[in-house]
C-alpha positions in Angstrom: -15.0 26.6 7.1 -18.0 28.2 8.2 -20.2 25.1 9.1 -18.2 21.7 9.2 -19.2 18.9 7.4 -19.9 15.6 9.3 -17.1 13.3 9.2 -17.1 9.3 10.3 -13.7 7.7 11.5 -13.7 4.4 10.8 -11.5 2.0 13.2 -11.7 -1.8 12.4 -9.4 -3.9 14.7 -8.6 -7.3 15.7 -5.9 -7.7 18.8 -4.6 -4.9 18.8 -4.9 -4.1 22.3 -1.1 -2.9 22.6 -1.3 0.4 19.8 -4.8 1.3 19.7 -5.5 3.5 22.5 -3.2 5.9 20.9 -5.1 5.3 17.6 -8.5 6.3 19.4 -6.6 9.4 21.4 -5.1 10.5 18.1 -8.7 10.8 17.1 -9.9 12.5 20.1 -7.5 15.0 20.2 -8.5 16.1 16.7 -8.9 20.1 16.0 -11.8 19.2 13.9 -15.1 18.8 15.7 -18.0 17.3 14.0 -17.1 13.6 13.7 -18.4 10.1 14.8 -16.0 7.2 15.4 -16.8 4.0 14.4 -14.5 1.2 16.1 -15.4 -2.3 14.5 -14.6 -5.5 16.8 -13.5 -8.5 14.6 -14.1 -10.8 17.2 -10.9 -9.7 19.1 -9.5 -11.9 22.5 -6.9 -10.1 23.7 -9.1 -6.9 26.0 -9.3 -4.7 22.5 -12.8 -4.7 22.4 -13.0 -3.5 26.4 -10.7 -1.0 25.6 -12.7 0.1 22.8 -16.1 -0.1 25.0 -14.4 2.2 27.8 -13.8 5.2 25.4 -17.4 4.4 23.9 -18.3 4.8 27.7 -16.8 8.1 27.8 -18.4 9.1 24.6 -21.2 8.0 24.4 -22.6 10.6 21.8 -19.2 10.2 19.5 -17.7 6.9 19.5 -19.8 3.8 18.7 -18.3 -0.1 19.1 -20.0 -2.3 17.2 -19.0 -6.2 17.2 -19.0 -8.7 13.8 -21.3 -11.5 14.2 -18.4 -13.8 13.6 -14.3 -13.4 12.5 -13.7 -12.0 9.3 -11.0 -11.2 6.7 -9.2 -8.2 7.0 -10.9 -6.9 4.1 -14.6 -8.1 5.1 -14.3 -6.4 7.9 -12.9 -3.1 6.7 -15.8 -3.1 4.1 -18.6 -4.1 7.1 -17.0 -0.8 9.0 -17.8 1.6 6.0 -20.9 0.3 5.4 -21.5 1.4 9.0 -21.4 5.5 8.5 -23.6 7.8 9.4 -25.7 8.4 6.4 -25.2 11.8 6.7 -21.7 11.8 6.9 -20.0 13.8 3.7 -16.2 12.5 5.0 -14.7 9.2 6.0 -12.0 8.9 7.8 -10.0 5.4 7.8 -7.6 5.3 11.1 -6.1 1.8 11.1 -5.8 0.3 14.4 -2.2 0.8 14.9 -1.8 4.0 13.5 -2.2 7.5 14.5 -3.0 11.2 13.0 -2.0 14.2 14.2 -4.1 16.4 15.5 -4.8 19.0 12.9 -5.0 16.0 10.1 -8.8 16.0 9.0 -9.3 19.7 9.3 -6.6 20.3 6.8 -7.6 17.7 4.4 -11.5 18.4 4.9 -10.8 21.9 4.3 -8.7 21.2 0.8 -11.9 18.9 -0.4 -14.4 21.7 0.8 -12.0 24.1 -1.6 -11.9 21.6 -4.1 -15.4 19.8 -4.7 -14.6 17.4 -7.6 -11.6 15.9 -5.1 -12.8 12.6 -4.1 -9.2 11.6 -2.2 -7.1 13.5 -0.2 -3.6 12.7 0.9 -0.8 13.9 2.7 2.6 13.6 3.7 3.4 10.7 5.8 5.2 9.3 8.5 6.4 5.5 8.2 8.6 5.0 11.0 11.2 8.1 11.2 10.8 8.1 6.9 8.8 10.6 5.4 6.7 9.0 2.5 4.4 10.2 -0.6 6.6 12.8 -2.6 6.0 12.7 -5.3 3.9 16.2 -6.0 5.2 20.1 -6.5 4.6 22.5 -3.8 1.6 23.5 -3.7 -0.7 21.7 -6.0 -3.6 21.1 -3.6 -5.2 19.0 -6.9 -3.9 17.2 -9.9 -6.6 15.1 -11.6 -7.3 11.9 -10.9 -5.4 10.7 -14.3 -2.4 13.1 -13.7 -1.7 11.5 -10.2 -2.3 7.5 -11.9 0.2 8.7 -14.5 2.9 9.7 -11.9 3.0 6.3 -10.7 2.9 4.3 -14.0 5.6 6.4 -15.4 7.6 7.6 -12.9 7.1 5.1 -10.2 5.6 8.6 -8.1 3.2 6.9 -5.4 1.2 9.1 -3.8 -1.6 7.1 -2.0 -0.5 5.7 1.1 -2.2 3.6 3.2 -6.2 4.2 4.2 -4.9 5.7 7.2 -3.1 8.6 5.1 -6.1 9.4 3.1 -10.1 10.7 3.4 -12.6 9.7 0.7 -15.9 11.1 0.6 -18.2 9.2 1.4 -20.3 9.4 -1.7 -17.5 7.7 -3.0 -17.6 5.0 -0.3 -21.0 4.4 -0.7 -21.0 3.9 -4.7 -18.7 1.1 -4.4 -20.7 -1.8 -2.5 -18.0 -3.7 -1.1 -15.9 -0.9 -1.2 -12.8 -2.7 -1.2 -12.7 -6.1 -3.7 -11.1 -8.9 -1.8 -9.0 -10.9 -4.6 -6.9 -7.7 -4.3 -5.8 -8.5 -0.8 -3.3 -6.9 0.4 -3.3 -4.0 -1.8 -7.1 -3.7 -2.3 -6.8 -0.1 -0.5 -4.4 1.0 -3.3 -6.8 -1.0 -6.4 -9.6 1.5 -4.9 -7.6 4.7 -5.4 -7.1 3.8 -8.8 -10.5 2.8 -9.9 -11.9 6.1 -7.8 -9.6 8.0 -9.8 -10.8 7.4 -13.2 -14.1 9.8 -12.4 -12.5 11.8 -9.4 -9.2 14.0 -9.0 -6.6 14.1 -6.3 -6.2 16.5 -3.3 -2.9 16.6 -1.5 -1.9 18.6 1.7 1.7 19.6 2.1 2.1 18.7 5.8 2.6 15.5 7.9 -0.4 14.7 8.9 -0.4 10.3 9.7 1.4 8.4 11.0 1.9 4.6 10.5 3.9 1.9 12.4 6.3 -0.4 10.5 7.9 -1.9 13.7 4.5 -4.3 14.2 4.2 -7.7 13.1 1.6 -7.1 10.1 0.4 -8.3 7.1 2.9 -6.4 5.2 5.5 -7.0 7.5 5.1 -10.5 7.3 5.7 -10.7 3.1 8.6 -8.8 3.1 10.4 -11.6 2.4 8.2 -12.5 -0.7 9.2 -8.9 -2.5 5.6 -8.0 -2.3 6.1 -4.9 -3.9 6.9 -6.4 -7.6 3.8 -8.3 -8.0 2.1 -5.3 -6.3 3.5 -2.8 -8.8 2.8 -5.5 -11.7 -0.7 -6.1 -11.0 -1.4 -2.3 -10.8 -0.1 -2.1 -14.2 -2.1 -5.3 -15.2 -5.4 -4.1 -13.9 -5.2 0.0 -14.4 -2.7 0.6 -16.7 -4.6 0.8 -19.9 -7.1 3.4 -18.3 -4.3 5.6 -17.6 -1.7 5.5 -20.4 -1.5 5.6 -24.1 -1.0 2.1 -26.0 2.8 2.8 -26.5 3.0 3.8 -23.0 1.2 1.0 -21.4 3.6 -1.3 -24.0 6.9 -0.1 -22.2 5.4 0.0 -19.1 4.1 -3.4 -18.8 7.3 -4.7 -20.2 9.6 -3.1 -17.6 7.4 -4.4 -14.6 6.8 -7.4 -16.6 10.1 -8.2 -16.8 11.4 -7.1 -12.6 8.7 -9.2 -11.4 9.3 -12.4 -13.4 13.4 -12.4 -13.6 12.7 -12.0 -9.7 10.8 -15.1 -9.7 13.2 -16.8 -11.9 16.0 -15.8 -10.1 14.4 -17.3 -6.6 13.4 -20.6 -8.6 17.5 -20.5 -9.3 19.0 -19.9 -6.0 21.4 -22.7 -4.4 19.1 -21.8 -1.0 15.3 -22.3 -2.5 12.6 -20.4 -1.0 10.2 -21.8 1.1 6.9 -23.2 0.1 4.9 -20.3 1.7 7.1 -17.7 -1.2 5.5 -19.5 -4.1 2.3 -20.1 -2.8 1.8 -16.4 -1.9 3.1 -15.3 -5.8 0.9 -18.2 -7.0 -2.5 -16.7 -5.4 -1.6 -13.6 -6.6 -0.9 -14.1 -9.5 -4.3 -15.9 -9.8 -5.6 -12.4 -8.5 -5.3 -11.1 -11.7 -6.1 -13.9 -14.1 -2.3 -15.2 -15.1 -1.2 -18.7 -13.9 2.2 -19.1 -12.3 3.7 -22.5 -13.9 7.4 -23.8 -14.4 6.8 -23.9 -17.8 6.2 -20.0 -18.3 8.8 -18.9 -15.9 11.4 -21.7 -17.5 11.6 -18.6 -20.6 13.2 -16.2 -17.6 15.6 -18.6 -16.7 18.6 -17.9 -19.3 17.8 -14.3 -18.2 18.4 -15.0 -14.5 21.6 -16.8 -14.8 23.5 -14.3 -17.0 22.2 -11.6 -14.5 23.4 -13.9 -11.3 26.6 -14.2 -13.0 27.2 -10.4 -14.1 26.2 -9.7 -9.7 28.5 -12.0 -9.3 31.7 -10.6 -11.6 30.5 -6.6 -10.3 31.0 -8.3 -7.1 34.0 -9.4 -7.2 35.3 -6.8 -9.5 34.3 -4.1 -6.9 36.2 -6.1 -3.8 39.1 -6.5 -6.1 39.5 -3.0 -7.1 38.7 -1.3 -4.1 42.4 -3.6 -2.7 44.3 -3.5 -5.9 44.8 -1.4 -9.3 43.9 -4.7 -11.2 44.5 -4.7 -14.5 39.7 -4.8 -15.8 41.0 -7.6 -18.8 42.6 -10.1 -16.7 40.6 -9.9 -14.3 37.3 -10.5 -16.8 39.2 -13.6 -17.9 40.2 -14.8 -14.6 36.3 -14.6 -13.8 34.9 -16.1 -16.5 37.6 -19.0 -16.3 36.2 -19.3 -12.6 32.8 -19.5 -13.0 33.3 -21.8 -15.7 35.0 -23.9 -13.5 32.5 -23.8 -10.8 29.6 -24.7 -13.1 31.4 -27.9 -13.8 
């Protein structure tokens, strides 16, 4: 690139005091060189924001802390730090506060979006952990359009997205969507953008790890692993932006396969001898709401048949597995001995 276009890192944070000097080093150590750095202090109480003023310090003419009036949602405050940019910036740049990039990450991607001007997202490959994530794409194919790379993911379950730390969005793009992120998609509002973005722009992608993000912290998404956040996550994506991206026969099949994972999930859980906690349902019954459906007994009472003929089938594959691995049992007595048994125990 002869002249580099102006790009704005964007850091909001709340207590993170513990990861995100690395995350503002990461930045610093960047190969690229026109950038600002936007850190965004949501009210933090644990030294972040004196962490944050001391690199500001240092940089004056770079980094800029600004603090929110008052505490705010994880997605209010990610939308109040984009609408803090430079005007003039063509970039942004996302670095979540306990994540890092390495340092040749935004002169790759800028250069792929220079190359490739209707690109409004670039990705890469990244790091979760020691796991490499977002395959998904043939080598090279610096860009797919925006409805090729949706259509991976509907119909091949091919998600190539990330996090906001794994990806740069103009910032036309940021600036067209006032907030830029919608709230009732919380926790996956980052992923609900990509798709809405992609229906006018296409999709850059650079071969090479370029971000890294932590899965050892104690995060939002950390903390609903045990709610199978990823079922309603994949169904709502389907609910909200299937039909933009797939034929009518398409979206059909599709919606009935997630559809029916997310719901014989629920069913399942509303089965179990141990129930789930209060919090479970309460999370699946805000989401739900997310997208406009109601979670009641008497909709999910229709899964239940479903759920206790797949139970039991887990349970004779089981048992049928621990047998055989031991013995050369003979597969029709055994089927009868099960059946007879879990006949028994239901009475």
């Amino acid at each position: 690139m002869e002249a580099q276009p102006f790009v704005s890192f964007v850091t909001p944070f709340y207590n993170t005091r513990e990861f995100l000097p690395e995350c503002i080093e990461s930045v610093l150590r960047q190969s690229y060189q026109n950038w600002e750095y936007v850190l965004v202090d949501n009210c933090s109480t644990d030294g972040s924001r004196e962490i944050a003023a001391g690199y500001a310090n240092r940089y004056p003419n770079r980094i800029r802390v600004i603090q929110t009036k008052s505490f705010l949602s994880q997605v209010q405050n990610y939308n109040f730090a984009l609408s803090c940019i430079s005007p003039s910036s063509k970039y942004c740049k996302v670095v979540q506060a306990d994540d890092w990039l390495f340092p040749e990450c935004v002169i790759r991607m800028v250069e792929l979006a220079e190359a490739h001007p209707s690109v409004g997202i670039v990705a890469a490959y990244q790091f979760e952990g020691d796991e490499v994530l977002l395959n998904g794409l043939p080598y090279p194919s610096p860009e797919v359009s925006g409805r090729d790379a949706c259509r991976l993911y509907f119909l091949k379950n091919k998600y190539l997205f990330g996090s906001p730390t794994s990806s740069l969005i103009r910032s036309e793009a940021v600036r067209s969507r006032q907030p830029f992120y919608d709230e009732r998609h919380a926790p996956f509002e980052d992923a609900h953008v990509c798709f809405d973005l992609l229906r006018t722009w296409n999709f850059g992608f650079v071969h090479q790890v370029l971000t890294c993000s932590r899965c050892d912290n104690n995060g939002l998404l950390s903390q609903m692993r045990p709610f199978a956040f990823w079922l309603f996550a994949r169904f709502s994506f389907v609910v909200e932006h299937g039909r933009h991206y797939l034929s009518a026969a398409e979206y059909a099949r599709c919606y009935k396969q997630v559809e029916r994972e997310y719901f014989l999930y629920l069913a399942t859980s509303a089965c179990a001898v141990h129930p789930q906690a209060p919090e479970f349902w309460e999370f699946h019954r805000q989401a739900l709401t997310s997208i406009d459906y109601v979670l009641d007994w008497k909709k999910l009472a229709r899964w239940f048949p479903r759920a206790v003929i797949e139970k039991a089938w887990g349970a004779f594959w089981t048992r049928w597995d621990k047998v055989s691995s031991a013995t050369s049992a003979d597969p029709r007595r055994f089927i009868s001995n099960h059946l007879f048994a879990t006949v028994k125990e239901e009475k």
